[in-house]
Each structure stands twice: as C-alpha cells, then as structure tokens.
LOLUM-541792 format. One record per residue (C-alpha): residue number from 1; residue in one letter; x, y negated, z negated. Coordinates in steps of 0.1 Angstrom, whole numbers, plus 5000, padded with zeros to 4 digits. Last residue first. Layout:
N
(NUM, 'a', (X, Y, Z)),
...
***
This chain:
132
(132, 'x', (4494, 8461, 9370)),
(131, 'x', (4503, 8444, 9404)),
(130, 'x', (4522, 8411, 9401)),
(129, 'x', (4522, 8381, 9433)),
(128, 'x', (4543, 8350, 9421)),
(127, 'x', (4522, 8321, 9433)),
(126, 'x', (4539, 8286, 9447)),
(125, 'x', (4520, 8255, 9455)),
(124, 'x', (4550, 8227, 9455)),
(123, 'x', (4575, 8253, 9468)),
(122, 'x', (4584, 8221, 9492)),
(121, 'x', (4565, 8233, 9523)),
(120, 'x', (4533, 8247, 9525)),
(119, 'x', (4518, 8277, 9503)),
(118, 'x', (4546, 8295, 9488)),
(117, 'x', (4548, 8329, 9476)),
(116, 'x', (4573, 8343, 9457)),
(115, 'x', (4573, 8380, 9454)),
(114, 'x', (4577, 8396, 9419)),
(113, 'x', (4557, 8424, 9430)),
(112, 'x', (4563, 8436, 9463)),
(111, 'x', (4538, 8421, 9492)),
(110, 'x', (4541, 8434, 9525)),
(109, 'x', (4546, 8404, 9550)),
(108, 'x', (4526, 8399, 9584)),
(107, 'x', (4535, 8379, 9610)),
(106, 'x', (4503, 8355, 9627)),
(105, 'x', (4519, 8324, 9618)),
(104, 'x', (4555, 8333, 9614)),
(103, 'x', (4564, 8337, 9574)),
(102, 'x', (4590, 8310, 9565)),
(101, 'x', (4618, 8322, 9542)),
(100, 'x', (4615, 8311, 9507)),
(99, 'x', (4605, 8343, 9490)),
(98, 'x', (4577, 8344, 9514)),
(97, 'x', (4571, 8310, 9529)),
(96, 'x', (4538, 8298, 9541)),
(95, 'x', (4534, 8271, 9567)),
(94, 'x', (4526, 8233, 9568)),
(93, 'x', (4497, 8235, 9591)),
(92, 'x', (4482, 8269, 9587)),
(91, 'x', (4476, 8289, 9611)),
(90, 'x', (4466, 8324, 9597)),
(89, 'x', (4494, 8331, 9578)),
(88, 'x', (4499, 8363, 9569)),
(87, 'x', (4497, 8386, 9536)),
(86, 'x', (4503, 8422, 9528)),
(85, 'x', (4489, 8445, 9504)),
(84, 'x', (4494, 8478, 9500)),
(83, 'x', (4472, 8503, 9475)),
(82, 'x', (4449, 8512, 9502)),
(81, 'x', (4454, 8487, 9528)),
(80, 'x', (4446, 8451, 9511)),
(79, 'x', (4452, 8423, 9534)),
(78, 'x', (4461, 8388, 9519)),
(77, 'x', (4448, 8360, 9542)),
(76, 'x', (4469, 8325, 9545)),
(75, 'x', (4460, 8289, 9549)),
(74, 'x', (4419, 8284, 9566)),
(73, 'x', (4417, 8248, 9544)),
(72, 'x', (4452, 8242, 9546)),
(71, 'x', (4477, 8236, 9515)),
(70, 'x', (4497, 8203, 9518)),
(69, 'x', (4465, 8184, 9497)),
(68, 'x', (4472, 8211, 9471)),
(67, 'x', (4499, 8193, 9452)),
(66, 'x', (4485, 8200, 9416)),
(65, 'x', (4461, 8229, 9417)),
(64, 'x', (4423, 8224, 9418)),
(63, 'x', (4419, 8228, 9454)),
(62, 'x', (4438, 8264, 9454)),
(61, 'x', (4408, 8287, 9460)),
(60, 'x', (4416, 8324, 9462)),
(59, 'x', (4383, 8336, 9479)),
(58, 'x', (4384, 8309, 9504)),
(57, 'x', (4356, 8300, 9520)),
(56, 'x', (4355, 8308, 9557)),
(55, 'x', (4339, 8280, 9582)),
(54, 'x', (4327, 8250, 9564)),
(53, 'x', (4359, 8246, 9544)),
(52, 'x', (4368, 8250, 9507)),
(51, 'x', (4402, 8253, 9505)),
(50, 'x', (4429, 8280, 9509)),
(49, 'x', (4438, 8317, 9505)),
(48, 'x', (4417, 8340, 9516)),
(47, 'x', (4414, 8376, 9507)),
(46, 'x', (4407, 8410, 9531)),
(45, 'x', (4400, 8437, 9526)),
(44, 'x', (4378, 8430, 9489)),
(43, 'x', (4364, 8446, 9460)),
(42, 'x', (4395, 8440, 9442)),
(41, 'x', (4390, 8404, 9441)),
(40, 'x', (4433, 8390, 9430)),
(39, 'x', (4429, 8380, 9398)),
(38, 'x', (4440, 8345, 9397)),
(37, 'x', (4468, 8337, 9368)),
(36, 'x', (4481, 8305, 9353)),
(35, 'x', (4515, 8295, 9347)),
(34, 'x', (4507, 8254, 9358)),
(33, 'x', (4534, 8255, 9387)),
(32, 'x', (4545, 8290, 9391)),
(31, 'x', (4503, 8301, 9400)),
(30, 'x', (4512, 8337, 9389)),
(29, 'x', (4489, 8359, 9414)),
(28, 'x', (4471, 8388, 9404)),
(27, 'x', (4468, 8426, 9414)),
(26, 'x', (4448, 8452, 9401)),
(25, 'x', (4451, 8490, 9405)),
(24, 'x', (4426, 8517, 9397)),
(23, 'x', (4438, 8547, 9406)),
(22, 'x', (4456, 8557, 9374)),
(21, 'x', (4424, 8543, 9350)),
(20, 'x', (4406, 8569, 9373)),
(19, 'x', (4426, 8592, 9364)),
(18, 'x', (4427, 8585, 9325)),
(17, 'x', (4382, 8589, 9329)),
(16, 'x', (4389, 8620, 9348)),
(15, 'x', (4414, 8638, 9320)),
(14, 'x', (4385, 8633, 9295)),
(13, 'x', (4391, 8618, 9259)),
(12, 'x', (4366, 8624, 9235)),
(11, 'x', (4355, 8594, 9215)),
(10, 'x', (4369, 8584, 9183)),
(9, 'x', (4344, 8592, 9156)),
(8, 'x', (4330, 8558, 9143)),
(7, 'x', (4339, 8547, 9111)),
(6, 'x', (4313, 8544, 9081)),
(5, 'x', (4309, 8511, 9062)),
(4, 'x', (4302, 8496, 9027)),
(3, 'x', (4336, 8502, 9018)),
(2, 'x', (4345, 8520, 8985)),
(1, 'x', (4353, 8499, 8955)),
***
C-alpha cells in the first residue's frame, strides 16, 4: 500500500545562502570539568567571563560550575575582532592561565581552538575554546 503522503520538493540551493553559512562562524567553550558547552554570543565585542556582580554581568556565567568560588566576579573578557578572538584578564584575583601559563592581567591572548583556558588557579574551572 502506497503512503498516504506526498514529499516536498527539495528546495533550490542558492550560492548566497552556502556563503553566508561560510561567514557565519560560532565559537563555544568546553567546560573540561562537567563536558558541557557555552555558546560563545555571537552578537557581541566583547564577552565576560565571571559572576554575577552589580557592576558588569557576565555574559559567560560560571556560578553554577563546581569550584567557582576561585573565579572572580569581573574574571576575564573575550574580544571578538572579525573572526579573531582573544581573551584578557581584567583583574582577577586568582588569575587566568592559557594553556597553563599565566596570562598577565591586562595581556591579551589570541584564542586557537583547542586552547585551554583556566579560570583561577588549580585548572579547577577550565574551558577548551572550539570554533565550528
């Protein structure tokens, strides 16, 4: 017996729809600890890392992650230049270590993918940043 159902013509490909697929580029972080992913806002220069806190709210917030009490409120920023991003520390109190080297507060780090970052000492809070 014949299916009671008709399929749907495939719709057309156009070349602008596939290059704007091309441009688009996302980026996430691999939370290490609990191997979960954040989608990093793509709408946005500049994302911060941290806790909630009166002055900027994070964008990335990390208070529901196991160890986060040595993560700052105000932690790190991640800066998104075109298809580059880079992140800094912006003061934080127990640092932020790129690939386990300390990042100087105010230095600037681009991001590859398959970088480790961790937030305060101890690779307690750690993130692998991907792009896709």
């Amino acid at each position: 017996m014949e299916p009671d159902f008709a399929l749907a013509p495939a719709a057309p490909s156009s070349s602008s729809a596939s290059q704007t697929q091309l441009q688009t580029q996302s980026a996430q972080l691999l939370h290490v600890q609990t191997n979960s992913l954040v989608e990093l806002p793509s709408t946005l220069a500049v994302i911060h890392l941290g806790k909630p806190n009166d002055r900027i709210p994070p964008d990335v917030d990390v208070s529901g992650y196991p160890h986060s009490e040595i993560v700052s409120r105000i932690h790190a920023d991640i800066r998104v230049e075109g298809d580059i991003y880079y992140i800094e520390d912006v003061g934080s109190s127990n640092g932020t270590y790129i690939n386990n080297a300390p990042l100087p507060s105010g230095n600037r780090h681009r991001l590859r993918p398959g970088d480790r970052i961790a937030l305060g000492k101890g690779d307690k809070v750690t993130f692998l940043f991907q792009m896709s």
